[in-house]
C-alpha positions, 0 to 999 in steps of 0.5 A: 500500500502506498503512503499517502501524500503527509502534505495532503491530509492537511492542505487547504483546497481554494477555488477560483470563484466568479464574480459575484454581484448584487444589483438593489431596488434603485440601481446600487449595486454590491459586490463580495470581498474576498478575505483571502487570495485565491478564495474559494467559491464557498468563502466568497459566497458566504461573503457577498450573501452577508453584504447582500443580507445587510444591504437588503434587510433595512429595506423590508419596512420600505417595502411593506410601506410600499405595499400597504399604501398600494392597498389604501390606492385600492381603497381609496378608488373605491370611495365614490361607489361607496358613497352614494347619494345622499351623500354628497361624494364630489369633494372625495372624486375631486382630490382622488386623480391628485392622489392617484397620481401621487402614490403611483410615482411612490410606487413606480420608486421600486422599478419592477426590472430591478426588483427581478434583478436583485431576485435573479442575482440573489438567487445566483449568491444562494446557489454559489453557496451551494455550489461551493458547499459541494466543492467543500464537501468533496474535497472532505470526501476525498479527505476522507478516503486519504486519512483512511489510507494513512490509518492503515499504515499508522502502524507502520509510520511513526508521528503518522498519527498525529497527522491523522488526528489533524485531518480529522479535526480538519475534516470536522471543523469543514463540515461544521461550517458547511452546516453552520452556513445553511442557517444564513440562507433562509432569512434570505429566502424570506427576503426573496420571496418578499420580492417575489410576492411584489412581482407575482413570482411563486415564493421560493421553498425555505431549507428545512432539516439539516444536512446528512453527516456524511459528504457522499449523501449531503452532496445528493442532497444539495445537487437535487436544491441546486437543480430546483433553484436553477430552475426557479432562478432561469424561470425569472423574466429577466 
């Protein structure tokens, strides 16, 4: 049997990331930073879904408030038919085009173009999430199969423990982080889906459970979520 490569157990795996870019509601636009050179596609994923989840989240109120005074337009059209006779409506009828006018230029602030762009472009961050946990989750795997190499020959190689017990700890802390990442993209879904519902797209579907323990299994897993967000991401009439 051949001894596997010392280095190797241990050896971080970067990856070379594309560029990844949030376009908000009015035209500004962020981009991630990466920590380090060369980063990996999950590092620099993490980052710009961070940025955008910081850039997006103050924004909700506004578009709650954009919503309900839609909802008071509606109302407040209906105004004269409600009224009648006797009633004299005349006064209400006179102020309603002024009105009209002026909560639709409020509404027309949240271009729907840029609304489905900021959808498409944070559903592009999400599924590089994903894409780069399966990056990181293979190169565990194949972690996996080098320390299991070198756990055969243990025996045989003085101080090789010690570099088992390091690519384990390695092996753990990866998947630990792959795990700890998922609990940041649900509140981002939410944020999506707060779009989607302005732009009459269906809602996207929330991660729910954890991710399997093993590498082999959880890459299945988030292959089948990256193949439903493609399809939702290339549904966006963009």
């Amino acid at each position: 049997m051949t001894l596997p490569s010392l280095v190797t157990l241990c050896q971080p795996l970067p990856g070379t990331p594309p560029e990844l870019c949030v376009t908000l509601p009015g035209g500004a636009e962020i981009c991630a930073q990466p920590g380090v050179l060369p980063p990996s596609l999950f590092g620099y994923a993490k980052n710009a879904l961070a940025q955008a989840s910081s850039a997006l989240t103050p924004l909700v109120p506004i578009f709650n408030i954009i919503e309900a005074i839609s909802a008071v337009l509606q109302c407040v059209k209906a105004v004269p038919d409600a009224l009648g006779p006797p009633p004299d409506p005349s006064g209400i009828i006179a102020c309603i085009p002024n009105l009209v006018e002026k909560v639709e230029k409020l509404i027309a602030l949240l271009p729907p173009v840029s609304v489905l762009l900021t959808i498409v472009q944070m559903l592009d961050v999400i599924i590089a999430i994903i894409d780069g946990s399966i990056e990181e989750l293979q190169a565990v795997e194949r972690l996996i199969q080098r320390i299991a190499a070198a756990e055969a020959m243990s025996a045989q190689v003085p101080g090789l423990l010690s570099m088992i017990e390091c690519a384990n700890a390695s092996r753990d802390s990866s998947m630990e982080n792959i795990e700890r990442a998922f609990g940041s993209i649900n509140p981002i879904i939410e944020l999506i889906n707060t779009l989607c519902s302005m732009a009459g797209l269906p809602a996207v579907p929330l991660f729910s459970g954890s991710l399997p323990a093993d590498p082999l299994p959880a890459i299945e897993v988030l292959g089948g979520i990256s193949d439903v967000l493609h399809a939702i991401r290339d549904a966006v009439p963009v």
